[in-house]
PDB file of N, CA, C and O in Angstrom:
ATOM      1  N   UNK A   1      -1.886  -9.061  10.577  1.00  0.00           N
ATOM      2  CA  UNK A   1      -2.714  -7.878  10.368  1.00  0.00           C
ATOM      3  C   UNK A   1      -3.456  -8.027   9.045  1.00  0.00           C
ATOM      4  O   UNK A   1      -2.784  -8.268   8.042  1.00  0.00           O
ATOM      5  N   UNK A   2      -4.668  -7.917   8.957  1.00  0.00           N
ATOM      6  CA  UNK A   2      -5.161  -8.003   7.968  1.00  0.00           C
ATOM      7  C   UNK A   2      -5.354  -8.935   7.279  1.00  0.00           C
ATOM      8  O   UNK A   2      -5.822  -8.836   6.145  1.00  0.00           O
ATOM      9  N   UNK A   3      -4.945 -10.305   7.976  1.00  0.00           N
ATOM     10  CA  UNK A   3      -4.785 -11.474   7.367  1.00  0.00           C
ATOM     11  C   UNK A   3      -3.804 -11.806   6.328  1.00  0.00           C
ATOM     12  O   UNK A   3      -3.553 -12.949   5.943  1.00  0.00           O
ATOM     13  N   UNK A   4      -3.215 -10.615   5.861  1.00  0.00           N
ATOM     14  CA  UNK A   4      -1.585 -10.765   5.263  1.00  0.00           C
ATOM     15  C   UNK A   4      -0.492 -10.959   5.714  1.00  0.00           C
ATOM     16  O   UNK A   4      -0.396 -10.788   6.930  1.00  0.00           O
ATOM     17  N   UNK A   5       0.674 -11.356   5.005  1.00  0.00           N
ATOM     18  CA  UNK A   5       2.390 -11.218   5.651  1.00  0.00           C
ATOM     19  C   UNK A   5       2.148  -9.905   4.873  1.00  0.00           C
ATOM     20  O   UNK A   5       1.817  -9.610   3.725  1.00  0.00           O
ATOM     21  N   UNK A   6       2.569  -9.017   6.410  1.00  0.00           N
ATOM     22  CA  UNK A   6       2.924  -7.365   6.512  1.00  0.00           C
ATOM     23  C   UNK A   6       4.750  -7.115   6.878  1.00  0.00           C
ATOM     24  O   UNK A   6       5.463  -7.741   7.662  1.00  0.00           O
ATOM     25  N   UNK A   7       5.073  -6.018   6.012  1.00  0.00           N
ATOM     26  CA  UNK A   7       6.496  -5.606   6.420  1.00  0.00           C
ATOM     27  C   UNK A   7       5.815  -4.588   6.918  1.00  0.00           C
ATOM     28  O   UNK A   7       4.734  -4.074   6.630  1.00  0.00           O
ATOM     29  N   UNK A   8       6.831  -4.330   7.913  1.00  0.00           N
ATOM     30  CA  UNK A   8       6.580  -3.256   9.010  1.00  0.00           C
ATOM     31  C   UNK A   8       8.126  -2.395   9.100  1.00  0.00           C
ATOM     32  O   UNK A   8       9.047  -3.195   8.939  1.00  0.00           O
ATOM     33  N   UNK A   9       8.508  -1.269   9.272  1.00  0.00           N
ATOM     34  CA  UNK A   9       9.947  -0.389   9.116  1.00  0.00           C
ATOM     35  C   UNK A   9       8.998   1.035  10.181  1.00  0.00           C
ATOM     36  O   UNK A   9       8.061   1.814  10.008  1.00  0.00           O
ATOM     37  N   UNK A  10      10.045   0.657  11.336  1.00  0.00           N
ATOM     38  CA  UNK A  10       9.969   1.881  12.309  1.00  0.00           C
ATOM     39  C   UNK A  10       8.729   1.399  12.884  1.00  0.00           C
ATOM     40  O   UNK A  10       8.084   2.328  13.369  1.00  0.00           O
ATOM     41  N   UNK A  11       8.145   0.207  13.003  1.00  0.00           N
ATOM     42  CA  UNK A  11       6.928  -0.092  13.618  1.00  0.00           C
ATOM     43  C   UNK A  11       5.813   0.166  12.863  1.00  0.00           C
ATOM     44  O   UNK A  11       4.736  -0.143  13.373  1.00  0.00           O
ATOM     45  N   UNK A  12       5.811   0.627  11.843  1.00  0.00           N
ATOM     46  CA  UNK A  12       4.701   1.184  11.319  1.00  0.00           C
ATOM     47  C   UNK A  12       4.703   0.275   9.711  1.00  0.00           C
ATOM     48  O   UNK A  12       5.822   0.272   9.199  1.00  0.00           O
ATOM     49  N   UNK A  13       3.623  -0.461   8.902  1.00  0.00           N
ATOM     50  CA  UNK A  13       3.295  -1.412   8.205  1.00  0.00           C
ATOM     51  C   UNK A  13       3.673  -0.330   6.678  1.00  0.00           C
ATOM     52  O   UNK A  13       3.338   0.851   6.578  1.00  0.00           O
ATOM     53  N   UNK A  14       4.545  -1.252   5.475  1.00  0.00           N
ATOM     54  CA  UNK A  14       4.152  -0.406   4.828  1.00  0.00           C
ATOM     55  C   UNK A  14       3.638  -0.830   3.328  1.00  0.00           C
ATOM     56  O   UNK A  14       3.407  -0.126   2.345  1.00  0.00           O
ATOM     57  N   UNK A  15       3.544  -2.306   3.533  1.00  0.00           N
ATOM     58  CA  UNK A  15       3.128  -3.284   2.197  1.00  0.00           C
ATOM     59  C   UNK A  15       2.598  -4.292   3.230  1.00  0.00           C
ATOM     60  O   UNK A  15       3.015  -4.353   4.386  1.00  0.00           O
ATOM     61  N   UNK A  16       1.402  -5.274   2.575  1.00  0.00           N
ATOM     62  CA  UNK A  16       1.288  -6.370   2.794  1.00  0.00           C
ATOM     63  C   UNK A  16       1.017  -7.285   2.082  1.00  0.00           C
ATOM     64  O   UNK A  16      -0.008  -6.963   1.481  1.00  0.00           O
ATOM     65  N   UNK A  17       1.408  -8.480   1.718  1.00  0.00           N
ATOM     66  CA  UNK A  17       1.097  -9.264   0.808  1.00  0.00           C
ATOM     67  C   UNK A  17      -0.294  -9.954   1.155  1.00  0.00           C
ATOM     68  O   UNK A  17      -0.699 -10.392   2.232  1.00  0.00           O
ATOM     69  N   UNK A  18      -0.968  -9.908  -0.243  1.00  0.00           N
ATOM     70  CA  UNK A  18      -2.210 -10.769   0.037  1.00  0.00           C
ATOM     71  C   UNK A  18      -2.483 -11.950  -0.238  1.00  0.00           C
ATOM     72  O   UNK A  18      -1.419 -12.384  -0.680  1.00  0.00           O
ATOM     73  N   UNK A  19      -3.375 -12.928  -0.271  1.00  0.00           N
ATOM     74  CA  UNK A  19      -3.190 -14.065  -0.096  1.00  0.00           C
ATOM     75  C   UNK A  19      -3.454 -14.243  -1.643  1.00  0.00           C
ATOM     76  O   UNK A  19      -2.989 -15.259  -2.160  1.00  0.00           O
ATOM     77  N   UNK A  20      -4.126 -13.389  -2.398  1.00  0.00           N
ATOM     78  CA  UNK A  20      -4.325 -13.897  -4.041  1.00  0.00           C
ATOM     79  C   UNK A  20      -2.933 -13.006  -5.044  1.00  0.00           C
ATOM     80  O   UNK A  20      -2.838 -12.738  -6.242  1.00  0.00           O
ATOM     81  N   UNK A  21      -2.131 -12.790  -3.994  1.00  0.00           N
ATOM     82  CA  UNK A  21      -1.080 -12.169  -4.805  1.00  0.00           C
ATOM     83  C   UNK A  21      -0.919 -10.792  -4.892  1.00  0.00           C
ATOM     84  O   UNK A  21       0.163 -10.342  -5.271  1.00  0.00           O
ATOM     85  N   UNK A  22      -2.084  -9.865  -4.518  1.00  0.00           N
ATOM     86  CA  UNK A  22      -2.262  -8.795  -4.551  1.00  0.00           C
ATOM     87  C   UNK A  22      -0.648  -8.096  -3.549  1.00  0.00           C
ATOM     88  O   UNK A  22       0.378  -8.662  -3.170  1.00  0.00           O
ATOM     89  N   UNK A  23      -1.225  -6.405  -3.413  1.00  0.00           N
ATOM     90  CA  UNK A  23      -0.444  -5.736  -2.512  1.00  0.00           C
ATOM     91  C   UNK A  23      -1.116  -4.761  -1.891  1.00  0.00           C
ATOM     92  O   UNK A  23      -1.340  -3.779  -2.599  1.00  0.00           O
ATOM     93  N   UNK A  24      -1.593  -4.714  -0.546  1.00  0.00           N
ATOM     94  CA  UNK A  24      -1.961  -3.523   0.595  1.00  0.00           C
ATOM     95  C   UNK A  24      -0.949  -2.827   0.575  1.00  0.00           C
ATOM     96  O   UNK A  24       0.097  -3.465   0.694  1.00  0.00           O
ATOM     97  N   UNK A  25      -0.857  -1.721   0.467  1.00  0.00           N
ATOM     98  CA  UNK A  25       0.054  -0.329   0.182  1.00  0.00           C
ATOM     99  C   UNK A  25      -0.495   0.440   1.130  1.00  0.00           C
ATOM    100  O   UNK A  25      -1.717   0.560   1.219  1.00  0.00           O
ATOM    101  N   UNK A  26       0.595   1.214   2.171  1.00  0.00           N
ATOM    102  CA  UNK A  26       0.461   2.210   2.968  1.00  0.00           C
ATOM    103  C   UNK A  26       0.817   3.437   2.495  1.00  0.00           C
ATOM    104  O   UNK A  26       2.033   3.630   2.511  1.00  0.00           O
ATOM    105  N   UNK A  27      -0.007   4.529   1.985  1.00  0.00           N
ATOM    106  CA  UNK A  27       0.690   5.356   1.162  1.00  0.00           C
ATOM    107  C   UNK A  27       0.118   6.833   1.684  1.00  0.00           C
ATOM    108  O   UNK A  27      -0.954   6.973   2.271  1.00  0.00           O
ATOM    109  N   UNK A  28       1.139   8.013   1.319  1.00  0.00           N
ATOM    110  CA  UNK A  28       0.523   9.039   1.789  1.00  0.00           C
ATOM    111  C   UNK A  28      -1.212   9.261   1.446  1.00  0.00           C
ATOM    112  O   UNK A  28      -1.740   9.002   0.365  1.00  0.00           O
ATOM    113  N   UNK A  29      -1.885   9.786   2.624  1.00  0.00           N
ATOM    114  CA  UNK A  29      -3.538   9.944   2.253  1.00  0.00           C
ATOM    115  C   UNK A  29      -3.149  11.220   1.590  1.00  0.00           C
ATOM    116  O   UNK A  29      -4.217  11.368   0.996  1.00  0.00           O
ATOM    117  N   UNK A  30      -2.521  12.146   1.270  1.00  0.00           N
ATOM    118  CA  UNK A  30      -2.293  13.228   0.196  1.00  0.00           C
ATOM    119  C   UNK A  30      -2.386  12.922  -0.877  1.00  0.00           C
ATOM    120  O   UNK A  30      -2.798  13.678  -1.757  1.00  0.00           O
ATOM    121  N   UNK A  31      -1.863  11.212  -1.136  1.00  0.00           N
ATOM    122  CA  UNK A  31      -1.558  11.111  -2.709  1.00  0.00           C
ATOM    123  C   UNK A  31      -2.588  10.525  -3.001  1.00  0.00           C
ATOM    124  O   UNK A  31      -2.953  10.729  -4.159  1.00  0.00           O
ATOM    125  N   UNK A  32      -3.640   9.419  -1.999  1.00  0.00           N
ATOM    126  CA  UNK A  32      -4.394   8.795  -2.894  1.00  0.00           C
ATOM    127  C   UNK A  32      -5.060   8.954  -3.680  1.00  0.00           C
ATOM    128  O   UNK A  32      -5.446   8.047  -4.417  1.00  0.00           O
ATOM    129  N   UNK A  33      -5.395  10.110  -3.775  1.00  0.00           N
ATOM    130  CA  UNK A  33      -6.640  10.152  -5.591  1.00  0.00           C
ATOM    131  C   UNK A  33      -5.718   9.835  -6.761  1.00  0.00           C
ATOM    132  O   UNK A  33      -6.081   9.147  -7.715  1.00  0.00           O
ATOM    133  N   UNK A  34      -4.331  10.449  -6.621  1.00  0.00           N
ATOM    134  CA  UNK A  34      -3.506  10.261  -7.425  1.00  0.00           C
ATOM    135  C   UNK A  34      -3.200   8.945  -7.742  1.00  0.00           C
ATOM    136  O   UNK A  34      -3.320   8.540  -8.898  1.00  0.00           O
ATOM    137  N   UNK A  35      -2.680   7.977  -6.508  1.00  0.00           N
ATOM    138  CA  UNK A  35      -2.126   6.738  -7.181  1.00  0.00           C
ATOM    139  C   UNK A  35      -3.151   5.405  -7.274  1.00  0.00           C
ATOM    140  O   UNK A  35      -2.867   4.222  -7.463  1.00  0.00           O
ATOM    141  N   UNK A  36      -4.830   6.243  -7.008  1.00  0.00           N
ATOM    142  CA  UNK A  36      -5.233   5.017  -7.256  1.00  0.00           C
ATOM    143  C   UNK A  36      -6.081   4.921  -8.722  1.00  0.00           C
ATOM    144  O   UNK A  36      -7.111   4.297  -8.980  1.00  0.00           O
ATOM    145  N   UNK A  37      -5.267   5.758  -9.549  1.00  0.00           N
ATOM    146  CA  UNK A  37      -5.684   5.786 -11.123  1.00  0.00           C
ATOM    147  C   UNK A  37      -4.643   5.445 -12.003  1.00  0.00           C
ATOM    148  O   UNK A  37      -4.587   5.458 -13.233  1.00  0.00           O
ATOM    149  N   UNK A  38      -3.653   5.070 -10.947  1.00  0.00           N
ATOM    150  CA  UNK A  38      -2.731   3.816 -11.597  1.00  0.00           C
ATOM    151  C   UNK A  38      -2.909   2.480 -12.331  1.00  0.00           C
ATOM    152  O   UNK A  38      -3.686   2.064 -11.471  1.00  0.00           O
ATOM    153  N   UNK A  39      -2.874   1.945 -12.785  1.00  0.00           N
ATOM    154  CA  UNK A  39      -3.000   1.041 -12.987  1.00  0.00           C
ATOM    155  C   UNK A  39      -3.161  -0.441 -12.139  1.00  0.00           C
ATOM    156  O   UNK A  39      -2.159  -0.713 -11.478  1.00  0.00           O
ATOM    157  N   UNK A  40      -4.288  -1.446 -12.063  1.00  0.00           N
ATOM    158  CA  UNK A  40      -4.742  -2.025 -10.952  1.00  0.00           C
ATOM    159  C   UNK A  40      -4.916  -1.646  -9.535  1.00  0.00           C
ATOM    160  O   UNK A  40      -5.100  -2.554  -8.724  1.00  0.00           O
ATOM    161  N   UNK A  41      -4.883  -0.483  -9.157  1.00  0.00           N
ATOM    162  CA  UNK A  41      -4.872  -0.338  -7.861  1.00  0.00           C
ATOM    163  C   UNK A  41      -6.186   0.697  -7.781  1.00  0.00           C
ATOM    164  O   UNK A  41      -6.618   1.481  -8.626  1.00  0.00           O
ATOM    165  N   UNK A  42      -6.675   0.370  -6.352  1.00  0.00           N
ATOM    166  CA  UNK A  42      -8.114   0.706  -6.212  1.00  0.00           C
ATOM    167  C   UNK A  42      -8.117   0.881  -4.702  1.00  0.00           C
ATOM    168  O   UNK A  42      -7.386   0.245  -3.943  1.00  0.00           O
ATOM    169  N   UNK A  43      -8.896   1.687  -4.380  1.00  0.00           N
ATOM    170  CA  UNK A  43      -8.953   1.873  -2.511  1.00  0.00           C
ATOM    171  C   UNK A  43      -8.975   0.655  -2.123  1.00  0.00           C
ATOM    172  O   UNK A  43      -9.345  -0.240  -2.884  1.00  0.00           O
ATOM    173  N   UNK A  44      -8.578   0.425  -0.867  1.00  0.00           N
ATOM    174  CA  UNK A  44      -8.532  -0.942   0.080  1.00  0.00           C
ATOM    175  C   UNK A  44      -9.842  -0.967   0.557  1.00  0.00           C
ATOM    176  O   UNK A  44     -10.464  -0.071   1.128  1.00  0.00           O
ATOM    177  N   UNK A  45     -10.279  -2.390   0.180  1.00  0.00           N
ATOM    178  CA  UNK A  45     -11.500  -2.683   1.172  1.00  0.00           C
ATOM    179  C   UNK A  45     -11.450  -3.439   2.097  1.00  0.00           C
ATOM    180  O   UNK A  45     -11.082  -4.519   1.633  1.00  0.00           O
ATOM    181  N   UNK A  46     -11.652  -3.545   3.489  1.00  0.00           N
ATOM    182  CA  UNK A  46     -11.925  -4.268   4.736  1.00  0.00           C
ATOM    183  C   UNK A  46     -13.278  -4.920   4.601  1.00  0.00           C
ATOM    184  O   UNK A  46     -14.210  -4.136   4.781  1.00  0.00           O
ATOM    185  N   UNK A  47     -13.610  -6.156   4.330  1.00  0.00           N
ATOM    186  CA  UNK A  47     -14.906  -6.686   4.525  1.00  0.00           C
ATOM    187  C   UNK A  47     -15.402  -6.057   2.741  1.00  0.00           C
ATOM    188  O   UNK A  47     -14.933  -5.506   1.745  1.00  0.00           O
ATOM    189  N   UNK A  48     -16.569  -6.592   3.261  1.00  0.00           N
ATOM    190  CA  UNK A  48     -18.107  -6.267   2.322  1.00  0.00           C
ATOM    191  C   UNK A  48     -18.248  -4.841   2.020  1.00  0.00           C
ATOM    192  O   UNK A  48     -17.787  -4.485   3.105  1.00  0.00           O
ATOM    193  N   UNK A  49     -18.488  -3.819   1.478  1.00  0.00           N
ATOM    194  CA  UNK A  49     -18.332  -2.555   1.116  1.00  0.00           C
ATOM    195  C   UNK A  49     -17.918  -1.741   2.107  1.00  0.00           C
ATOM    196  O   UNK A  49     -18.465  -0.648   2.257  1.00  0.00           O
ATOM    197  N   UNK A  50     -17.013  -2.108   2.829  1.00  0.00           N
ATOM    198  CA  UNK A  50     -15.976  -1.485   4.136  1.00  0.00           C
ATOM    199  C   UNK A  50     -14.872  -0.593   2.922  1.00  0.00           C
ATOM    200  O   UNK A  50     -13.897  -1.321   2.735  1.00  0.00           O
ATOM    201  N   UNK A  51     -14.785   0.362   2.310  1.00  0.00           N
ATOM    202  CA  UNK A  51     -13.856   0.890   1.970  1.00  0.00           C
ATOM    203  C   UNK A  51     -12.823   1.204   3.526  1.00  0.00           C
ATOM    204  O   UNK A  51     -13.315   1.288   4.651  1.00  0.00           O
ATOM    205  N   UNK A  52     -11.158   1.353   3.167  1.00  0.00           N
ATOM    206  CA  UNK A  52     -10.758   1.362   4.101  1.00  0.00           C
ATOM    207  C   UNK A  52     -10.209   3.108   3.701  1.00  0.00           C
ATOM    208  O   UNK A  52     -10.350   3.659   2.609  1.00  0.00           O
ATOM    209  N   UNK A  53      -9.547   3.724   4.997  1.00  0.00           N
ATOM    210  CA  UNK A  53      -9.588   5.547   4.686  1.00  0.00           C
ATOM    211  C   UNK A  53      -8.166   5.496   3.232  1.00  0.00           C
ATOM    212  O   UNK A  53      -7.644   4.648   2.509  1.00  0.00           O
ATOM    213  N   UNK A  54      -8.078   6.917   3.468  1.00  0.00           N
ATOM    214  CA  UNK A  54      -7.156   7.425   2.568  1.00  0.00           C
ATOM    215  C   UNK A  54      -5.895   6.697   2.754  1.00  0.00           C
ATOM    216  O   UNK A  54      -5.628   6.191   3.844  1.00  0.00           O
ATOM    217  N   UNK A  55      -4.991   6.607   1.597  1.00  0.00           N
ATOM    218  CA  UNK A  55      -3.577   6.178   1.805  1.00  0.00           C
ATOM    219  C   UNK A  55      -3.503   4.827   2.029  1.00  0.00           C
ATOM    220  O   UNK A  55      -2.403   4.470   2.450  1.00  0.00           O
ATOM    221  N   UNK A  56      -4.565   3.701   1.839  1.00  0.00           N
ATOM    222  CA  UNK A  56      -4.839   2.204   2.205  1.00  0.00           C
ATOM    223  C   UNK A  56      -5.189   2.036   0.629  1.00  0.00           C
ATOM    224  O   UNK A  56      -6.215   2.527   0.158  1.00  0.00           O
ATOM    225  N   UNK A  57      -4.085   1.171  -0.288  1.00  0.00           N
ATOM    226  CA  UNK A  57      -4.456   1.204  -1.360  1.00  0.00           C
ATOM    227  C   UNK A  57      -4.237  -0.722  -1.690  1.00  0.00           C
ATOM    228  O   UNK A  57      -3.671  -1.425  -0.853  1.00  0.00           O
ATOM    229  N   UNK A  58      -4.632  -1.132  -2.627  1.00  0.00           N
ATOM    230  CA  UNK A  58      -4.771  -2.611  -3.046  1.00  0.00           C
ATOM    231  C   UNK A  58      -4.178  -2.290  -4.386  1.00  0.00           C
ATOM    232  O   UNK A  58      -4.579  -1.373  -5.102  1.00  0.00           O
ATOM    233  N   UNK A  59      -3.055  -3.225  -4.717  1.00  0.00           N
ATOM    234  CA  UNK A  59      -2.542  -3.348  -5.836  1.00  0.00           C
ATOM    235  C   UNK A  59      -2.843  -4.589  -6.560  1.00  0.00           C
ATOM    236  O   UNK A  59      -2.273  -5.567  -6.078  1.00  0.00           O
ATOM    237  N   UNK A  60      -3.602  -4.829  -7.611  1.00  0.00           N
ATOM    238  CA  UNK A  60      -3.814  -6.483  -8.254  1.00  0.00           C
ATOM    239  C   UNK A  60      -2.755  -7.186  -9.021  1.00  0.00           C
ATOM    240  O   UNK A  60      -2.090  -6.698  -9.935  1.00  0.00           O
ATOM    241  N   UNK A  61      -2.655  -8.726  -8.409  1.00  0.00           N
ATOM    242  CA  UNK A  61      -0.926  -9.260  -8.439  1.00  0.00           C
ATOM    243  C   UNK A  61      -0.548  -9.232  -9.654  1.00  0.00           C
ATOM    244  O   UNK A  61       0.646  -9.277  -9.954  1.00  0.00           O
ATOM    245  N   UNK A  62      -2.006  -9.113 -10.986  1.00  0.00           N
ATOM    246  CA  UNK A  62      -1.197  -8.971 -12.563  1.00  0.00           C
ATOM    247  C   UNK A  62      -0.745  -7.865 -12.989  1.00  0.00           C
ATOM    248  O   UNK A  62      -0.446  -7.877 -14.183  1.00  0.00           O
ATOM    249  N   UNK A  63      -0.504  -6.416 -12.156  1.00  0.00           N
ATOM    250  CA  UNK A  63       0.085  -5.431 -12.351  1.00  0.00           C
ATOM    251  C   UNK A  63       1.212  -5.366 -11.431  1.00  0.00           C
ATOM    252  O   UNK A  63       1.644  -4.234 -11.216  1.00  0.00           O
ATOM    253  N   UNK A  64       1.744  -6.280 -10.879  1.00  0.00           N
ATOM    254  CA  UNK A  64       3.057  -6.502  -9.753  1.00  0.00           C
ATOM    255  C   UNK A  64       4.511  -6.905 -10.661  1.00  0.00           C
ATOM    256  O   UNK A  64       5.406  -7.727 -10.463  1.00  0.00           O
ATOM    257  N   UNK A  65       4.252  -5.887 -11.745  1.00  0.00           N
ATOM    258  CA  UNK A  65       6.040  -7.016 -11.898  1.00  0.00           C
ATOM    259  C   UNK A  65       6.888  -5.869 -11.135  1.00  0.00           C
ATOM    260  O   UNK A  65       6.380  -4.931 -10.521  1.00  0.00           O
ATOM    261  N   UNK A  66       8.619  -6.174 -11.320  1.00  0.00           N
ATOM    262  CA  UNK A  66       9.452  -6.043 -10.433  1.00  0.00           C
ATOM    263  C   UNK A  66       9.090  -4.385 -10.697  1.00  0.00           C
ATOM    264  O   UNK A  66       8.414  -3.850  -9.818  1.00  0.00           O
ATOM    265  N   UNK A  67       9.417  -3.738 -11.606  1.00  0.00           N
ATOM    266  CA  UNK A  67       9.324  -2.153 -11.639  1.00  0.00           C
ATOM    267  C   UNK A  67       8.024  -1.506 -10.691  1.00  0.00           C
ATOM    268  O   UNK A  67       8.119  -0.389 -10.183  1.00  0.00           O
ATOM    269  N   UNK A  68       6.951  -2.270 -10.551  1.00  0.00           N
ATOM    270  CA  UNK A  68       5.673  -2.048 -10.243  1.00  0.00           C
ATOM    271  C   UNK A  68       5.852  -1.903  -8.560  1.00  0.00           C
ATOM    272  O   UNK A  68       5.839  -0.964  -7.765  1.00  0.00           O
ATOM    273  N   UNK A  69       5.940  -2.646  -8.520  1.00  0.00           N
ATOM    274  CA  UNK A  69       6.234  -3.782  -7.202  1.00  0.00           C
ATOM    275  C   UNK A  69       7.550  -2.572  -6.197  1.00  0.00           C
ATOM    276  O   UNK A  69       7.421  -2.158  -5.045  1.00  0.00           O
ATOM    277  N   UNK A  70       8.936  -2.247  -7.371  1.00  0.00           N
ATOM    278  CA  UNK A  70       9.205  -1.135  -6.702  1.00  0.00           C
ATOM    279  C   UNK A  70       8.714   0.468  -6.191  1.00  0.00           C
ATOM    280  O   UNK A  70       8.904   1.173  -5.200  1.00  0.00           O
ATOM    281  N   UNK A  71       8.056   0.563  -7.346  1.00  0.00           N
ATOM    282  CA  UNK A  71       7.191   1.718  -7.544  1.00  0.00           C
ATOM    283  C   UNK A  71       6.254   1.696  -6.084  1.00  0.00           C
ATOM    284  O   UNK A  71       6.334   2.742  -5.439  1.00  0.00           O
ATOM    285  N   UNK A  72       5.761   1.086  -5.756  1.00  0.00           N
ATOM    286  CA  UNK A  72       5.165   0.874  -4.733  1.00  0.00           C
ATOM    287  C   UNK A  72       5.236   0.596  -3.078  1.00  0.00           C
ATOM    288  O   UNK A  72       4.474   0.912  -2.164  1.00  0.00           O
ATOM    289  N   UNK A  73       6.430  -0.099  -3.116  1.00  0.00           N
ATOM    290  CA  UNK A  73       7.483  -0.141  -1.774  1.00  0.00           C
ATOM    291  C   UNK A  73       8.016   1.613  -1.410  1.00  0.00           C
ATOM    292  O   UNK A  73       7.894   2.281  -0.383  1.00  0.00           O
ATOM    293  N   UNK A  74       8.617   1.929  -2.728  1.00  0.00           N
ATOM    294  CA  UNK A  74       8.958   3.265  -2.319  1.00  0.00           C
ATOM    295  C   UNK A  74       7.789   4.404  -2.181  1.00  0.00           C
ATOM    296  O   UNK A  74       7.826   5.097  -1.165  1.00  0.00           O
ATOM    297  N   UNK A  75       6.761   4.639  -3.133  1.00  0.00           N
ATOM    298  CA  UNK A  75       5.913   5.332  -1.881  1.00  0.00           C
ATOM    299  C   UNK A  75       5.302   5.211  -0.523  1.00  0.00           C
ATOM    300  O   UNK A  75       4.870   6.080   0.235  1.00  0.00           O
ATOM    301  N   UNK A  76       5.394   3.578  -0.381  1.00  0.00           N
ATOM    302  CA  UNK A  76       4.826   3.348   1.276  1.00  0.00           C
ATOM    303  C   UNK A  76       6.348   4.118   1.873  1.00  0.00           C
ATOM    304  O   UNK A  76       6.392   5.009   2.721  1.00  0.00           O
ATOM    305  N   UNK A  77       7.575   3.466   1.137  1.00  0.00           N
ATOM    306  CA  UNK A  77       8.313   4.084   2.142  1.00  0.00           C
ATOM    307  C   UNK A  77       8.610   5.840   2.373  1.00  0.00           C
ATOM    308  O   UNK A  77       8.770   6.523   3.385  1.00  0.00           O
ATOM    309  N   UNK A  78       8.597   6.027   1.495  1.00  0.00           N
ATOM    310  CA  UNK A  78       7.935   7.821   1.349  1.00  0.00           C
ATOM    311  C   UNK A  78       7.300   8.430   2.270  1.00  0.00           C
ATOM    312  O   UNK A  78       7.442   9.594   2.646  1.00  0.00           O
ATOM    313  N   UNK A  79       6.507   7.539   2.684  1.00  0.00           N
ATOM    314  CA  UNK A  79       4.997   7.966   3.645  1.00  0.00           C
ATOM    315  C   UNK A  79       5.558   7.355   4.881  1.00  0.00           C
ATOM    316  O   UNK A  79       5.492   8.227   5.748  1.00  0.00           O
ATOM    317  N   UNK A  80       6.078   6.267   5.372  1.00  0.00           N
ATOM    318  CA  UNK A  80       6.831   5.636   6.631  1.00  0.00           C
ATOM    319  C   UNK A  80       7.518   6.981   6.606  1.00  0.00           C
ATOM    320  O   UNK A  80       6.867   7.723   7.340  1.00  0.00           O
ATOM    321  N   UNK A  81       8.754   7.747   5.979  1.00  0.00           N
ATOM    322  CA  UNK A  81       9.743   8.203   6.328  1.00  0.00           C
ATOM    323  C   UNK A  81       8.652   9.763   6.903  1.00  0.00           C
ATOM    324  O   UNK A  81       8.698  10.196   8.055  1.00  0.00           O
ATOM    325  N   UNK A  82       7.995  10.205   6.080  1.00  0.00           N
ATOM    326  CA  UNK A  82       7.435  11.384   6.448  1.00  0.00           C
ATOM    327  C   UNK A  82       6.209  10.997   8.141  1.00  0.00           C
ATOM    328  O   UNK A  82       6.481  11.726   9.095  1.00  0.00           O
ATOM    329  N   UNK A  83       5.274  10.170   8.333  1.00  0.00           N
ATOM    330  CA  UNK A  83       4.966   9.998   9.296  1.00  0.00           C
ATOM    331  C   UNK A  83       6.422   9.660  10.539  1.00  0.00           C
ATOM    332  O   UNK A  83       6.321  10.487  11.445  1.00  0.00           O
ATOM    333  N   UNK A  84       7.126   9.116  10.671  1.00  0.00           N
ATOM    334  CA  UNK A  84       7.747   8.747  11.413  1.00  0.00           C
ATOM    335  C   UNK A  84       8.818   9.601  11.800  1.00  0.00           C
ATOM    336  O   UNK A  84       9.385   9.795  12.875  1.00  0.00           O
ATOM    337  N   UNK A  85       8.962  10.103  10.548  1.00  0.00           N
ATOM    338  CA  UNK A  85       9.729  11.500  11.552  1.00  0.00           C
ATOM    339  C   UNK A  85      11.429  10.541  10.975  1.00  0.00           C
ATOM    340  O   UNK A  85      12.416  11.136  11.406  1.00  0.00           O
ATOM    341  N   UNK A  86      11.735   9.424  10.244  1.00  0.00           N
ATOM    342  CA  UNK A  86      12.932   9.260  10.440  1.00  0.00           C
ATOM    343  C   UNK A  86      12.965   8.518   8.983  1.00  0.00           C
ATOM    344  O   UNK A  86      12.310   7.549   8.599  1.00  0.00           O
ATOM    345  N   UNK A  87      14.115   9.435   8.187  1.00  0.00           N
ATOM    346  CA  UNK A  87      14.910   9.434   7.154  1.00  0.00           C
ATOM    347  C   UNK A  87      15.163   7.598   6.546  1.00  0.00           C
ATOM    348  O   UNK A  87      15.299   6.488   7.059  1.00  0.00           O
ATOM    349  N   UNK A  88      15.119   8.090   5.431  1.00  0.00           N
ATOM    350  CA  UNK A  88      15.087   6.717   4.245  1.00  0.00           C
ATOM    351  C   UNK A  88      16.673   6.127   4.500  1.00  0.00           C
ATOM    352  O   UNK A  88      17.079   5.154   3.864  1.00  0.00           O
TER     353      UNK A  88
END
């Protein structure tokens, strides 16, 4: 998907690794204005000025250390547990 190795939990994607190190983040579309004034992370783009919708976020791999990196697993999983209907 996306041309990344994607983890997927309950069928549904919630990180993907990118090929320059980065991280595709599945995250609530509630939060994104919020977490994409984080540090390195910026809306997901698909293609050439393809922004991708809400809650599709890109993390850049020099802001990935381990704290980061958790920080980020757990809001995709945040957003898996609330779409899916089934507990962390």
């Amino acid at each position: 998907m996306f041309g990344d190795h994607c983890i997927l939990v309950n069928d549904k994607m919630i990180v993907g690794a990118e090929k320059d190190g980065g991280l595709l983040v599945r995250v609530s579309a509630d939060r994104n204005d919020e977490l994409v004034l984080r540090a390195g992370a910026r809306q997901a783009v698909m293609g050439p000025g393809r922004e991708m919708g809400q809650g599709w976020i890109t993390v850049d791999a020099g802001e990935l250390d381990e704290e980061q990196l958790a920080f980020w697993v757990d809001a995709a999983l945040e957003n898996n547990a609330a779409v899916t209907g089934i507990g962390r």
